[in-house]
Backbone as CSV, one residue per row, in Angstrom:
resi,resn,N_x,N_y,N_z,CA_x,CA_y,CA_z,C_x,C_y,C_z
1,UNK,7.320,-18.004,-6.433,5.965,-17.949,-6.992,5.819,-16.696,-7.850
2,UNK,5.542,-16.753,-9.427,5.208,-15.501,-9.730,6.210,-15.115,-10.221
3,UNK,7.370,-15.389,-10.707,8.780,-14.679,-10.929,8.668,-14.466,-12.528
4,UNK,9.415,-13.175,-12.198,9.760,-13.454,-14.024,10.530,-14.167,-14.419
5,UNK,10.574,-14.193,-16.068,11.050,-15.586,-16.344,13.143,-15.291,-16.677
6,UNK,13.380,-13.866,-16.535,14.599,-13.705,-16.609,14.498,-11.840,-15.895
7,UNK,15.941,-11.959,-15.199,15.861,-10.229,-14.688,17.150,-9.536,-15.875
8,UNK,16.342,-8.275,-16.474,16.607,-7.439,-17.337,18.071,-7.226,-16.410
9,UNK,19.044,-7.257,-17.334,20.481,-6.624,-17.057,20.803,-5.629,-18.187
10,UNK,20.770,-5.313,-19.573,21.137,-4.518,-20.304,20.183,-3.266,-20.122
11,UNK,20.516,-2.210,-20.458,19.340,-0.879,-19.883,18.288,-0.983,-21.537
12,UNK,18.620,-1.533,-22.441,17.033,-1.994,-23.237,16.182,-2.972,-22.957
13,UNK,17.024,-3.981,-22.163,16.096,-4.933,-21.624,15.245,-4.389,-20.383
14,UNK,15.758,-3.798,-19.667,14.964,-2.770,-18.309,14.005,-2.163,-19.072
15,UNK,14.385,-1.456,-20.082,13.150,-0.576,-20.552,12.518,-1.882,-20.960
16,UNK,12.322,-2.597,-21.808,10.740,-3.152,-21.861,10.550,-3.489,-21.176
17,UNK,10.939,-4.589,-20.023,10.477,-4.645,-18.621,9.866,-3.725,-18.091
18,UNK,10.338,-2.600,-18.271,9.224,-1.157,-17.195,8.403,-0.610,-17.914
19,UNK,8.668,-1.195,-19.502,7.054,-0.706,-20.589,5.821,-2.067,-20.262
20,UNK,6.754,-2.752,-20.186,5.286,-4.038,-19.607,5.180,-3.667,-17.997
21,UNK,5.252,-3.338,-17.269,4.753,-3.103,-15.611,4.093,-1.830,-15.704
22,UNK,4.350,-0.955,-16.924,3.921,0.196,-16.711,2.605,0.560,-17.212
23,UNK,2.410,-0.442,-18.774,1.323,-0.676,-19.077,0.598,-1.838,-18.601
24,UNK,0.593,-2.387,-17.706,-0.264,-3.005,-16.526,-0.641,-2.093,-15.975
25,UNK,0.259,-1.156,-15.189,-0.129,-0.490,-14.618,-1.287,0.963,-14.834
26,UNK,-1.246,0.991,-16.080,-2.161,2.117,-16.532,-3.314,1.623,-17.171
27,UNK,-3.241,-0.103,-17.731,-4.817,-0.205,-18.103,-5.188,-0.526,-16.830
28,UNK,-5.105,-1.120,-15.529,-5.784,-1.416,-14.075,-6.660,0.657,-13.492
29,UNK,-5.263,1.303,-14.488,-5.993,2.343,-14.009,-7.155,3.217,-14.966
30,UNK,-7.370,2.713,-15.740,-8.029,3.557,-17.134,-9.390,2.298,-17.076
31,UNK,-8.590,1.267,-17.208,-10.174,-0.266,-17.416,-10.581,-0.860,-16.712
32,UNK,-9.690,-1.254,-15.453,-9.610,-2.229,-14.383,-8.962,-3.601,-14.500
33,UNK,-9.396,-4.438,-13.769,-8.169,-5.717,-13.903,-9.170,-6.449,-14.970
34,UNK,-10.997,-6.156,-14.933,-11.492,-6.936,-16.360,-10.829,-6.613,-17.665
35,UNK,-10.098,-5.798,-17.761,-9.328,-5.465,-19.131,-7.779,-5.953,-19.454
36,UNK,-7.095,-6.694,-18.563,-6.322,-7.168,-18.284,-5.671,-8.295,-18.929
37,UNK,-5.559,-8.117,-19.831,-4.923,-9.505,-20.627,-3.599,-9.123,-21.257
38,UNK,-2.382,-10.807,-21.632,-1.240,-10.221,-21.704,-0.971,-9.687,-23.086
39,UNK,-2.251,-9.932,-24.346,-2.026,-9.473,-25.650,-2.593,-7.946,-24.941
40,UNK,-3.133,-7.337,-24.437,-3.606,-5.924,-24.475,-2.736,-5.287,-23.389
41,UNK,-1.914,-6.229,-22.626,-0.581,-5.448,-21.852,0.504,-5.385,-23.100
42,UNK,0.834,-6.233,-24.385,1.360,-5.914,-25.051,1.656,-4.496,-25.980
43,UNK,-0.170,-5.206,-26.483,-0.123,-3.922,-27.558,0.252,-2.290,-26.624
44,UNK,-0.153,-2.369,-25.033,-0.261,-1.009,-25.055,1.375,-0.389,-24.759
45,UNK,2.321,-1.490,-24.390,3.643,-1.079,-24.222,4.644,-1.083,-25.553
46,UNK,3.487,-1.701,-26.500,4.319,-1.296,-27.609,5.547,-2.570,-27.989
47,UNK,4.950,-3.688,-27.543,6.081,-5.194,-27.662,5.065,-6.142,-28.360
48,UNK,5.600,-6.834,-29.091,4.796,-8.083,-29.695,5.153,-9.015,-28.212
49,UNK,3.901,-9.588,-28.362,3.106,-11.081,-26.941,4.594,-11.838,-27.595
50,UNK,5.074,-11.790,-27.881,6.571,-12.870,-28.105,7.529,-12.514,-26.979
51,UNK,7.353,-10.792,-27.026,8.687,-10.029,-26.211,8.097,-10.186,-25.122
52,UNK,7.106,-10.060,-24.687,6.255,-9.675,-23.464,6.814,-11.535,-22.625
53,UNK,6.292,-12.264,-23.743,6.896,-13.996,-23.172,8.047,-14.105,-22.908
54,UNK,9.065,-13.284,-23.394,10.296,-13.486,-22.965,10.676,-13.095,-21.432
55,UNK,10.354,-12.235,-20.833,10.276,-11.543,-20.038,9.197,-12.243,-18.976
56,UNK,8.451,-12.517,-19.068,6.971,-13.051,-17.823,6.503,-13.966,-18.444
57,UNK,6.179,-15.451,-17.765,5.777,-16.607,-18.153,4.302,-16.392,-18.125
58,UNK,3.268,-15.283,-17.659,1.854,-14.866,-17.706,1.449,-13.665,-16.551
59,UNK,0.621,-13.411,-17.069,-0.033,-12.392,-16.313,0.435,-12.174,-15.066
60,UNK,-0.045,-13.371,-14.118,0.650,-13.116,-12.414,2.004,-13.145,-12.521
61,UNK,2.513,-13.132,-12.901,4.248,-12.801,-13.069,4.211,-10.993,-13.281
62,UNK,3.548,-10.982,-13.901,3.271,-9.434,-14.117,3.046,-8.491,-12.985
63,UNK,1.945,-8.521,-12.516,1.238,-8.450,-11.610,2.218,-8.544,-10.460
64,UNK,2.500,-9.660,-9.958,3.293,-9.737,-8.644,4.604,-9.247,-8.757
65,UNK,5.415,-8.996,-9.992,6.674,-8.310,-10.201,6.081,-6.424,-9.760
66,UNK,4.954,-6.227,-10.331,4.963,-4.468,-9.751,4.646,-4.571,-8.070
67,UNK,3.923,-5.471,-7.576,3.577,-5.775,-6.424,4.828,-5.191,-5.507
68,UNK,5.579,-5.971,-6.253,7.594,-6.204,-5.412,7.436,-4.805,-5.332
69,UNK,7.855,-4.455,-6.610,8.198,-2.709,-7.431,7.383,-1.590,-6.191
70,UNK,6.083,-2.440,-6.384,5.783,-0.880,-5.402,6.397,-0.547,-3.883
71,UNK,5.960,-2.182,-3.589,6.443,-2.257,-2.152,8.099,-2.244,-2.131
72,UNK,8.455,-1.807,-2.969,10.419,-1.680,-2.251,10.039,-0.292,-2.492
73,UNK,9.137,0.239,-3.429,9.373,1.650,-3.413,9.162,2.112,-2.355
74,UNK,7.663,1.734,-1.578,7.543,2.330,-0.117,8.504,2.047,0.717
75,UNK,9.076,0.846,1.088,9.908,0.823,1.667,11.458,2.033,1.956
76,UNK,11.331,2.145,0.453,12.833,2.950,0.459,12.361,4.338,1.140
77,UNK,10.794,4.445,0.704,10.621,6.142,0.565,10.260,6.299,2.608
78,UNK,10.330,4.900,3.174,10.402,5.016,4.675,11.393,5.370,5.248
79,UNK,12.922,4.489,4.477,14.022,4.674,5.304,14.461,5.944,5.180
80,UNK,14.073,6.882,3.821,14.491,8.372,3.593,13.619,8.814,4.911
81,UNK,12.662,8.635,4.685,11.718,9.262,5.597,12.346,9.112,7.395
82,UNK,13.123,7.936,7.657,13.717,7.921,8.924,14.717,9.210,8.568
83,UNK,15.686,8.751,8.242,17.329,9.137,7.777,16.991,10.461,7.704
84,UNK,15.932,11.257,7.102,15.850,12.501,6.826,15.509,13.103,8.405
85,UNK,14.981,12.287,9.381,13.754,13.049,10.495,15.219,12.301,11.733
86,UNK,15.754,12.059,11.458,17.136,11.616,12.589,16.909,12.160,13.476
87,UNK,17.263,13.532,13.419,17.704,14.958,14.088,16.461,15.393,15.128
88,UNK,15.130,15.268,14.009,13.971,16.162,14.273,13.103,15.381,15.753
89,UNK,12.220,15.519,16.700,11.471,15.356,17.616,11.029,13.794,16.870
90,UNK,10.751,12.818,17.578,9.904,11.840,17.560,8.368,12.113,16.474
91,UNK,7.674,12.876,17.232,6.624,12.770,16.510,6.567,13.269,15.101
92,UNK,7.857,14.476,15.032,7.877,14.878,13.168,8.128,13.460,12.503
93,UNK,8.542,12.519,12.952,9.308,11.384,12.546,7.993,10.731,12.078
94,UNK,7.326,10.452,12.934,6.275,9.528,12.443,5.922,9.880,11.410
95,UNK,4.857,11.788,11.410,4.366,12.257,10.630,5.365,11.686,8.953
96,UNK,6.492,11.797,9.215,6.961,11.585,8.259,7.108,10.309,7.475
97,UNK,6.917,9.035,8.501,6.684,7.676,8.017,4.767,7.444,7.143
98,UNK,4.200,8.645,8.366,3.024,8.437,7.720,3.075,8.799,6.397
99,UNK,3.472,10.225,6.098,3.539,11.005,4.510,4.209,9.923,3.589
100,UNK,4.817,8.689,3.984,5.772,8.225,3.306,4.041,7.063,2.616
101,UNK,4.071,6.466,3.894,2.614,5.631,3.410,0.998,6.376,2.783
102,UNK,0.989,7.888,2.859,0.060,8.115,2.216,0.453,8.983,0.596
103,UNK,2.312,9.125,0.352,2.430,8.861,-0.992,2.117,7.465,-1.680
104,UNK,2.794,6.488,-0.916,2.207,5.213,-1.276,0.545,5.122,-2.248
105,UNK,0.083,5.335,-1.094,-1.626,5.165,-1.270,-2.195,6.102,-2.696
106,UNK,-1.877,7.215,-2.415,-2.239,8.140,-3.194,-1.438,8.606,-4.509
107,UNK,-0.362,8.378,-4.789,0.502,9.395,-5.887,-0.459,8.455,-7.133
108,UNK,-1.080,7.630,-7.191,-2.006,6.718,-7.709,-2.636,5.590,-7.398
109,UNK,-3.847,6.623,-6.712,-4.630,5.700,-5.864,-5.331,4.499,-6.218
110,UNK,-5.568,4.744,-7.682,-6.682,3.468,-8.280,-5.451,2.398,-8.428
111,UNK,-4.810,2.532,-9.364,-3.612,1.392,-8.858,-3.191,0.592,-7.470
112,UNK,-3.021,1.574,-6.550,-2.779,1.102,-5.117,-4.143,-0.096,-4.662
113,UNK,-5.623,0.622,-5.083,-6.737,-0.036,-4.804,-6.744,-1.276,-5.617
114,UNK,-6.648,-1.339,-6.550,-6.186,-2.676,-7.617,-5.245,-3.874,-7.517
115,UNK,-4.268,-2.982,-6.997,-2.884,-4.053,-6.681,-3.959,-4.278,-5.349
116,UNK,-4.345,-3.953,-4.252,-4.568,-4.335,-2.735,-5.769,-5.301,-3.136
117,UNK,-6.824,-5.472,-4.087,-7.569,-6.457,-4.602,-6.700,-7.601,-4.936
118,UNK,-5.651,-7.095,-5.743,-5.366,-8.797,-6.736,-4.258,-9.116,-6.027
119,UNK,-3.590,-8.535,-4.428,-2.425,-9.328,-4.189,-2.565,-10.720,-3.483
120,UNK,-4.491,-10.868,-2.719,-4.354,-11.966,-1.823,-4.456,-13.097,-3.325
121,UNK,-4.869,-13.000,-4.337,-4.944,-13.453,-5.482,-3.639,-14.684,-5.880
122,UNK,-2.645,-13.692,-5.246,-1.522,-14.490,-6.457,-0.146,-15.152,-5.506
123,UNK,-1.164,-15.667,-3.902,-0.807,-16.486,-3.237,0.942,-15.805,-2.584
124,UNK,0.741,-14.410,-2.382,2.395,-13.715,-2.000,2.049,-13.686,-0.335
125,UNK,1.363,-14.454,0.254,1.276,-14.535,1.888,2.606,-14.216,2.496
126,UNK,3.497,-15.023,2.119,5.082,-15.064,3.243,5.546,-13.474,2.668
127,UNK,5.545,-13.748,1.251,6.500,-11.795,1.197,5.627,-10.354,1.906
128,UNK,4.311,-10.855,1.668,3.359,-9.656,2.005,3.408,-9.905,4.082
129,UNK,3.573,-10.873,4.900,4.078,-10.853,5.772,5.878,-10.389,6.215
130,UNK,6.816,-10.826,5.318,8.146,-10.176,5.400,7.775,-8.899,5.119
131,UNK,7.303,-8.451,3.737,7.209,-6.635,4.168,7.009,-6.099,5.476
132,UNK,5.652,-6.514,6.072,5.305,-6.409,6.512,6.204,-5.866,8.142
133,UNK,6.697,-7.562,8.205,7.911,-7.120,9.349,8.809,-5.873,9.023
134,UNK,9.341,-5.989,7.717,10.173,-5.117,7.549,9.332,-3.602,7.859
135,UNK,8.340,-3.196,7.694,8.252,-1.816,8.241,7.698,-1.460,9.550
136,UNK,7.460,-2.814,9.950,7.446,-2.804,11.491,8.440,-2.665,12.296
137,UNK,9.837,-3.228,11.676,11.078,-2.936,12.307,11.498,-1.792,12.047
138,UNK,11.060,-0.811,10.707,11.567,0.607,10.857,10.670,1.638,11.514
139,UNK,9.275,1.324,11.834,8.628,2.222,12.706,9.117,1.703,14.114
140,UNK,9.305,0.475,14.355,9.991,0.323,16.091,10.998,1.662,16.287
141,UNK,11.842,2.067,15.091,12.911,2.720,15.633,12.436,3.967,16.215
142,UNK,11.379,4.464,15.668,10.675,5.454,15.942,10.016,5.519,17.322
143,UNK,9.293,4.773,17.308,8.187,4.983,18.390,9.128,4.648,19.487
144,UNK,10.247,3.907,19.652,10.732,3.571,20.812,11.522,4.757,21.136
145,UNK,11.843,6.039,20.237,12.241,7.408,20.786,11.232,8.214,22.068
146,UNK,9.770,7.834,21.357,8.966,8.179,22.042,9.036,7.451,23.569
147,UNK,8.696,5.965,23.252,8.143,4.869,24.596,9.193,3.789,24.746
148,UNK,10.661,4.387,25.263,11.934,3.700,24.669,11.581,1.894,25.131
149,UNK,10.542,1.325,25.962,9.952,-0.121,25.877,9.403,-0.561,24.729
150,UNK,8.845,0.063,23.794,8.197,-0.169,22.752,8.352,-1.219,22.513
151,UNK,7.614,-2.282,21.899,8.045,-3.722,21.449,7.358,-3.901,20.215
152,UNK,7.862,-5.162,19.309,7.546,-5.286,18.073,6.295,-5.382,17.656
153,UNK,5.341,-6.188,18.347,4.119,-6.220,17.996,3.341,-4.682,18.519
154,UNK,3.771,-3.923,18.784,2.837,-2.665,18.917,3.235,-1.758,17.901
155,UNK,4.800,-1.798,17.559,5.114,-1.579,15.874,4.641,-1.910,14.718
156,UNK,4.307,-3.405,14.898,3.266,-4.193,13.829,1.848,-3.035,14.089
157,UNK,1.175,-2.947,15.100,-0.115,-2.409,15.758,-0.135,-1.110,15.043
158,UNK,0.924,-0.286,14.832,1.140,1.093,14.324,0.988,1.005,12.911
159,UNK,1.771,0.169,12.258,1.596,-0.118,10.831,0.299,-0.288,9.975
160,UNK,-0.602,-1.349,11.269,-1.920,-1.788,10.592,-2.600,-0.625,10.597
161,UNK,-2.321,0.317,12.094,-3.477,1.478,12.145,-3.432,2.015,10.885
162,UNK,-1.828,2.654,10.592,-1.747,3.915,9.470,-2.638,3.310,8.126
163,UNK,-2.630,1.687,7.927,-2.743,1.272,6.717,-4.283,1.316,6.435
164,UNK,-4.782,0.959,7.622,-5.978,0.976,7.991,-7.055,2.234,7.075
165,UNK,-6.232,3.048,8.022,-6.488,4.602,8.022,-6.835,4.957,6.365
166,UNK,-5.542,4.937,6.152,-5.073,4.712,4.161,-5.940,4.642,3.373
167,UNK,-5.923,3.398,3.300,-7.148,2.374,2.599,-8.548,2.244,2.983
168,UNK,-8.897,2.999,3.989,-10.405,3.342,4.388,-10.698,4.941,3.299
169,UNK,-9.390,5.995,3.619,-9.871,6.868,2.943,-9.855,6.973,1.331
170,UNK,-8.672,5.967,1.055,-8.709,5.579,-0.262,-9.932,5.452,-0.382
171,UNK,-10.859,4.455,-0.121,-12.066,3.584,-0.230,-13.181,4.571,-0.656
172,UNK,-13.305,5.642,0.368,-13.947,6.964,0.537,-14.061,7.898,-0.663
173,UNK,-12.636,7.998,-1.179,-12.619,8.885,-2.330,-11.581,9.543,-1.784
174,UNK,-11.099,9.864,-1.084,-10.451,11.386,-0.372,-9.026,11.475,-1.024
175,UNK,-8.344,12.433,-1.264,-7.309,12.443,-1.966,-6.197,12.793,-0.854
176,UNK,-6.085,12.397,0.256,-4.818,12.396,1.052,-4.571,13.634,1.637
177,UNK,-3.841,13.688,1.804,-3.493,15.576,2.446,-3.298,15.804,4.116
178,UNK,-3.336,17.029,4.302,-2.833,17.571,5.963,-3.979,16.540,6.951
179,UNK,-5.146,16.889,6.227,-6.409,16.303,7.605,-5.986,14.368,7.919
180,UNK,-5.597,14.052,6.494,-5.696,12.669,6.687,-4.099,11.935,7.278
181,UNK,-3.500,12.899,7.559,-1.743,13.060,7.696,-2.350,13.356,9.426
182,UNK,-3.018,13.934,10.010,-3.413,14.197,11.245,-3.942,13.392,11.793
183,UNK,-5.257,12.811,11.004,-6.170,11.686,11.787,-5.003,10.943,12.260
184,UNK,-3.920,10.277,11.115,-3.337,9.109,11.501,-2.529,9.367,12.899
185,UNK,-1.728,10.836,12.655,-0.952,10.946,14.234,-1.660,10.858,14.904
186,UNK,-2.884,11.377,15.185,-3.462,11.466,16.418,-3.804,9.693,16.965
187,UNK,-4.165,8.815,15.572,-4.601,7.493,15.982,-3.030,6.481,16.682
188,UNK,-2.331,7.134,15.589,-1.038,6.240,16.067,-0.479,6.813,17.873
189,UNK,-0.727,8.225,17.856,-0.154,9.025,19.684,-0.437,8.273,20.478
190,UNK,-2.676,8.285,20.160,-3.156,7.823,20.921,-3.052,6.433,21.444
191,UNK,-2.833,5.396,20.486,-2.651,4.060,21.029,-1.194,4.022,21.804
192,UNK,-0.001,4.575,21.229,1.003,4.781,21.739,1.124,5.082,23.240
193,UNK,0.244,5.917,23.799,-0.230,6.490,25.111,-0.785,5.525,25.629
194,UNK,-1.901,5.219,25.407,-2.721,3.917,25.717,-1.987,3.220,26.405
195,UNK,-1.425,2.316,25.369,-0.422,0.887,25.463,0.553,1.474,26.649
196,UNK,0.601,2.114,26.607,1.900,2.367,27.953,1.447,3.115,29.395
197,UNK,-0.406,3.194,28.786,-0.529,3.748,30.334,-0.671,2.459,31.662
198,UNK,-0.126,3.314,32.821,-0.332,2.001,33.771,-1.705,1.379,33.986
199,UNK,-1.535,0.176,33.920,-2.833,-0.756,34.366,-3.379,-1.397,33.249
């Protein structure tokens, strides 16, 4: 669903590919998605609507190709975020999955808020559930340092909190940082504790 209509292999074909995702990506952040059309994603990457067709059969091809883009980016910037915190205590670990999801949110927040509007849009249910698993299976590795029972759906439970968290303060205005890097440990400890106290 949503695919482009060919994947860039020569490194000029990549570049216009990442001049069309990129200028999507900056009129959603300058106009919003009402400004959104594929002649004015053209003109602003600098391709005639011919080149832009070669590349994406329309708009939601567009759209759901940065969707991918962002979400492998978070993804990757999790597994650094494990791989780097190996060594370190459990809870630096989290902190560090969290920092990973509130670069996500924030390194450009109006984008993040834009894409999280137009993704139930363009019908990506099964991938936006596979992500989904997928960073539920890399916070399991974590939390089960802590609560070595840990099980998957309280990994899922951890994920929604942080995202929760995220996208509420997104919502707010707040630009990310130490306080909002804290709320989340303390929300993610606390359920962590919770869930495993007896009774």
């Amino acid at each position: 669903m949503h695919q482009p209509r060919k994947t860039a292999q020569q490194a000029r074909s990549r570049a216009t590919q990442e001049a069309i995702l990129e200028a999507t990506a900056r009129i959603l952040e300058s106009r919003g998605r009402a400004a959104l059309t594929t002649n004015e994603i053209a003109r602003r990457a600098g391709v005639s609507i011919g080149s832009l067709y070669q590349y994406f059969p329309n708009k939601q091809a567009i759209l759901a190709t940065l969707i991918r883009d962002k979400r492998a980016e978070l993804l990757a910037q999790m597994q650094a975020a494990l791989e780097e915190m190996a060594a370190q205590p459990p809870e630096q670990a989290i902190d560090a999955l969290i920092r990973a999801g509130l670069m996500h949110q924030f390194s450009r927040p109006v984008l993040a808020l834009e894409l999280e509007y137009l993704e139930p849009q363009l019908a990506l249910e099964a991938e936006t559930a596979a992500l989904s698993e997928q960073m539920a299976q890399l916070v399991l590795v974590t939390i089960r340092r802590l609560h070595p029972a840990a099980d998957p759906a309280e990994a899922r439970d951890v994920v929604a909190i942080v995202k929760g968290l995220l996208n509420a303060a997104a919502f707010a205005g707040e630009s990310g940082g130490a306080p909002l890097i804290a709320r989340c440990r303390r929300a993610v400890l606390g359920y962590l504790d919770r869930a495993k106290a007896p009774g």
